[in-house]
PADO-454125 format. One record per residue: residue in three letters; x, y, z of N, C-alpha, C in turn. Coordinates in steps of 0.1 Angstrom, whole numbers, padded with zeros to 4 digits, always signed. Example, Ala and Ser with C-alpha at 12.3 -4.5 7.8 and 13.67 -1.06 7.14 Angstrom:
ALA+0132-0057+0078+0123-0045+0078+0132-0033+0078/SER+0128-0022+0071+0137-0011+0071+0129+0000+0079/
END
This chain:
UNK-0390+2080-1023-0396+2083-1010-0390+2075-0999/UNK-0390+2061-0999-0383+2049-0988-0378+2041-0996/UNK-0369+2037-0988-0363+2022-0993-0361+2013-0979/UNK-0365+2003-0981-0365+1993-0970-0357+1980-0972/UNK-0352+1977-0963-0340+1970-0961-0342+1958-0948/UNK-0343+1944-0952-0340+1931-0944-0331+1926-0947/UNK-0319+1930-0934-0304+1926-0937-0305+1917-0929/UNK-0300+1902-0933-0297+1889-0925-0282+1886-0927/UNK-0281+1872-0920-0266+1869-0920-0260+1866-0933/UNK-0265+1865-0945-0259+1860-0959-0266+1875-0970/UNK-0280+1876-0966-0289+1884-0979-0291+1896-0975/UNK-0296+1905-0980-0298+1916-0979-0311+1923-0987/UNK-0325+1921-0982-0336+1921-0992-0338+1939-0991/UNK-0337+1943-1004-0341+1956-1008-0360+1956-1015/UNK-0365+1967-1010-0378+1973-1016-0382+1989-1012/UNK-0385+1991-1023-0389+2005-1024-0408+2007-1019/UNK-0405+2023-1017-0418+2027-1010-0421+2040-1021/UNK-0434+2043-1028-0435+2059-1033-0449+2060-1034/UNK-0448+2072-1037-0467+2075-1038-0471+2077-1047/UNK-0486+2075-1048-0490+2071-1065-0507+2076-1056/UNK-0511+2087-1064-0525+2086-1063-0532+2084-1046/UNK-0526+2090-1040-0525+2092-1025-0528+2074-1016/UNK-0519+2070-1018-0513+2054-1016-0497+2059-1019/UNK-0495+2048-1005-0481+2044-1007-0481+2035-1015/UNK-0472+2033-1023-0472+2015-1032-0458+2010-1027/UNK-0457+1998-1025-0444+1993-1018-0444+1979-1023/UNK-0430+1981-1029-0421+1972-1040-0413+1961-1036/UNK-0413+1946-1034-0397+1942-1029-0390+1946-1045/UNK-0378+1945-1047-0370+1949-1052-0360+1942-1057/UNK-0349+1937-1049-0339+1928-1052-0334+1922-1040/UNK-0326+1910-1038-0319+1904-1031-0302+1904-1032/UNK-0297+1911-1022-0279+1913-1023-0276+1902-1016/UNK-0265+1890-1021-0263+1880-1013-0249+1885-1012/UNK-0247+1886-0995-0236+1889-0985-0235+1904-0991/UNK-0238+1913-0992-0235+1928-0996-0221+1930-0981/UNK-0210+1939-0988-0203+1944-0981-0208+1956-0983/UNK-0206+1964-0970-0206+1979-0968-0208+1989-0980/UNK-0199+1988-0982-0198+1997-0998-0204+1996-1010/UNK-0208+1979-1012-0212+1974-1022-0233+1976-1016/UNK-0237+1976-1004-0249+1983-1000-0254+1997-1000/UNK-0242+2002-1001-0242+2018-0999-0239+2019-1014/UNK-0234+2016-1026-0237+2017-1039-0253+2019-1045/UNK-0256+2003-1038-0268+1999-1040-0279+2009-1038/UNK-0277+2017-1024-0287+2025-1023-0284+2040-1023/UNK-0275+2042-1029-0272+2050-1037-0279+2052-1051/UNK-0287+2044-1058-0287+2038-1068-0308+2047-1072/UNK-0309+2051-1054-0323+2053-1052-0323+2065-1049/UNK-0332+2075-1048-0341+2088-1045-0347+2084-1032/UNK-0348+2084-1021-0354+2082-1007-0351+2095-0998/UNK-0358+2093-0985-0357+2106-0977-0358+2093-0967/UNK-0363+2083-0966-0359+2077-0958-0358+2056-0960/UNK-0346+2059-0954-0342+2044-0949-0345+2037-0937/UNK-0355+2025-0940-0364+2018-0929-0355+2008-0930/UNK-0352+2000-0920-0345+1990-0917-0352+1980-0906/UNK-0353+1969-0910-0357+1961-0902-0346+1956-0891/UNK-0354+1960-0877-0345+1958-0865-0352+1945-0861/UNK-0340+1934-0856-0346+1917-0847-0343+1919-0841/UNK-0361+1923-0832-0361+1918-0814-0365+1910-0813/UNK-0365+1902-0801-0367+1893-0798-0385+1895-0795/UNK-0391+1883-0795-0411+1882-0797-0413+1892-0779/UNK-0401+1898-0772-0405+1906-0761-0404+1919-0762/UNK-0398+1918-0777-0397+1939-0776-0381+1938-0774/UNK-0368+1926-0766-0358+1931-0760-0348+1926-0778/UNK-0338+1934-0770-0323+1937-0778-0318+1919-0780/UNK-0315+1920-0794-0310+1903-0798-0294+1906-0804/UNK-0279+1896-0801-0274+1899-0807-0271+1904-0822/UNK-0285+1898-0833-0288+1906-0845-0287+1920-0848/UNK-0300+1924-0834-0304+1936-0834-0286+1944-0830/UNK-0284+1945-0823-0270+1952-0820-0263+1953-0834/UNK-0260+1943-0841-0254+1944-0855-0260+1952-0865/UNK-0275+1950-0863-0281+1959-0873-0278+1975-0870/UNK-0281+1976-0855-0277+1991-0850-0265+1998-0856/UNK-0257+1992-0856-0240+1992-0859-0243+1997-0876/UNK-0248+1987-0881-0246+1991-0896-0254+2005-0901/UNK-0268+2002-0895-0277+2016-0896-0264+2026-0893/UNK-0262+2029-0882-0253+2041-0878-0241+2045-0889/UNK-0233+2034-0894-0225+2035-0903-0232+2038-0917/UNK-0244+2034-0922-0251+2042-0932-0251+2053-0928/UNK-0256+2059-0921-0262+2072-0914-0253+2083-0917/UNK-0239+2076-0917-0226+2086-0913-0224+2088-0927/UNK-0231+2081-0938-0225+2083-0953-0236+2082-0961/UNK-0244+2082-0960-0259+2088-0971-0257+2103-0965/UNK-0267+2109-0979-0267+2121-0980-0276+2127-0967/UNK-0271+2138-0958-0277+2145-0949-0292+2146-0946/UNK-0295+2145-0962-0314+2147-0961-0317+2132-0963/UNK-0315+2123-0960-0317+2110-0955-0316+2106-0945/UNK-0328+2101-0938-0328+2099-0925-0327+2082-0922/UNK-0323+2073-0915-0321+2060-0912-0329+2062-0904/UNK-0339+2049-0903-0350+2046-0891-0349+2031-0893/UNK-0352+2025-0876-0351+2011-0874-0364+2008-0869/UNK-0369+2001-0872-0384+1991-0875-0382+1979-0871/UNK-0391+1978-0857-0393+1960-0855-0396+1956-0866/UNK-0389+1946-0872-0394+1933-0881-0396+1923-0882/UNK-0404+1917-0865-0407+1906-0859-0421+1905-0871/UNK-0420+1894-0870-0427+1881-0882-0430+1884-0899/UNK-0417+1892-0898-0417+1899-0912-0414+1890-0923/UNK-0406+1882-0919-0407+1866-0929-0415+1859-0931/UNK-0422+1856-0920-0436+1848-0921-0447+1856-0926/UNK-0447+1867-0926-0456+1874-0936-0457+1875-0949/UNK-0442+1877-0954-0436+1876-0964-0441+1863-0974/UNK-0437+1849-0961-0436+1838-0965-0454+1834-0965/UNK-0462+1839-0963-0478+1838-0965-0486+1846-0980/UNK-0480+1853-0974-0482+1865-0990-0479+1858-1002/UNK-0467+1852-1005-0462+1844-1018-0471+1834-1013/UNK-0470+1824-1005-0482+1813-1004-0499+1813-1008/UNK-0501+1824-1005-0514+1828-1004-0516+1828-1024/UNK-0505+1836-1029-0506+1839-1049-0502+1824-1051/UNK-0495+1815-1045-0488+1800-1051-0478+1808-1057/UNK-0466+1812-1051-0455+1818-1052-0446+1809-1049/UNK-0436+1803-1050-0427+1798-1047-0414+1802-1048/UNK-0408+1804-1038-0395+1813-1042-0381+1806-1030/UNK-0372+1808-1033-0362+1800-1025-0358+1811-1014/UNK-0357+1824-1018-0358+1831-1009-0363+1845-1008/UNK-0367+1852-0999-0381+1861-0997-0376+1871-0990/UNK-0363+1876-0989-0356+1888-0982-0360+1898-0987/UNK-0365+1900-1005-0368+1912-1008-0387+1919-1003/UNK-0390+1904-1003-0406+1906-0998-0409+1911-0982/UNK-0396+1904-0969-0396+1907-0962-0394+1925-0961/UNK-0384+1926-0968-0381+1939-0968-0390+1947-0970/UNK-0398+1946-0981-0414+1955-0983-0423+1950-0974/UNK-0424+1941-0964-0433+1940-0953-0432+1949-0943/UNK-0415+1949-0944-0412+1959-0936-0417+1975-0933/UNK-0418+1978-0946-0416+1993-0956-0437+1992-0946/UNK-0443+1979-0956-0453+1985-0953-0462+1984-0935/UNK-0456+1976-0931-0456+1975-0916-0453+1992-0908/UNK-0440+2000-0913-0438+2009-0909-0448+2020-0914/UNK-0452+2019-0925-0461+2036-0926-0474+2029-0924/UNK-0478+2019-0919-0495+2014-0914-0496+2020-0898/UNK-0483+2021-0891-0485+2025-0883-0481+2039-0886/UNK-0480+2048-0891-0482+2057-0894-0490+2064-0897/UNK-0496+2055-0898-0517+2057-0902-0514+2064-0918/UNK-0504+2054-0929-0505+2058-0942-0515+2045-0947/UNK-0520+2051-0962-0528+2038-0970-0516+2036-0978/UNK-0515+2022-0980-0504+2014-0987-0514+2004-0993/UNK-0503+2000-1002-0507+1988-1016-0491+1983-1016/UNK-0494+1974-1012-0485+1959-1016-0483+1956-1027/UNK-0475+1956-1035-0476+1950-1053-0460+1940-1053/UNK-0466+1926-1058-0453+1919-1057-0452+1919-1072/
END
């Protein structure tokens, strides 16, 4: 169904999105440390989606960060090489870590890093406003 994607300057947190029993259920997945181009487009290659959420960093005003510009760049270069019936969408993912980083706190999770959790905050951040029902499952 989705796959959601928090790409930082070293990691690259993957999680999947699908439906089960009219719920989304949304998965983190795995963590790619430094993924090159190719070696991310393997990766999600690897999945069945119709769409690709990406967490875009704006700044806490809504405005363009030099992050966000990079992330634009790479979305567009996915875009140009996933299959045609895949659509790339970009998603504020302002306090998508600190969500992330509550959620593991909240179970006594301890983890050194939380890109793949962010990435499913992401996933489920985007279809809540969509007015979908989602389930979280770490």
């Amino acid at each position: 169904m989705a796959v959601g994607l928090d790409i930082g300057q070293t990691r690259t947190g993957v999680a999947k999105a699908f439906l089960a029993e009219n719920k989304i259920i949304i998965k983190p997945l795995k963590i790619l440390k430094n993924p090159k181009s190719n070696d991310l487009l393997s990766e999600l290659r690897k999945f069945n989606f119709a769409e690709l959420v990406i967490g875009l960093p704006l700044d806490g005003y809504g405005n363009e960060t030099e992050q966000s510009v990079k992330i634009r760049n790479i979305a567009r270069r996915l875009q140009q090489r996933l299959p045609a019936n895949s659509s790339v969408i970009l998603h504020d993912e302002y306090c998508s870590s600190e969500t992330a980083r509550e959620r593991l706190d909240s179970l006594c999770m301890k983890r050194d890093y939380l890109d793949d959790v962010a990435a499913a905050v992401i996933l489920e951040d985007y279809f809540k406003l969509l007015g979908k029902k989602t389930l979280f499952v770490l």
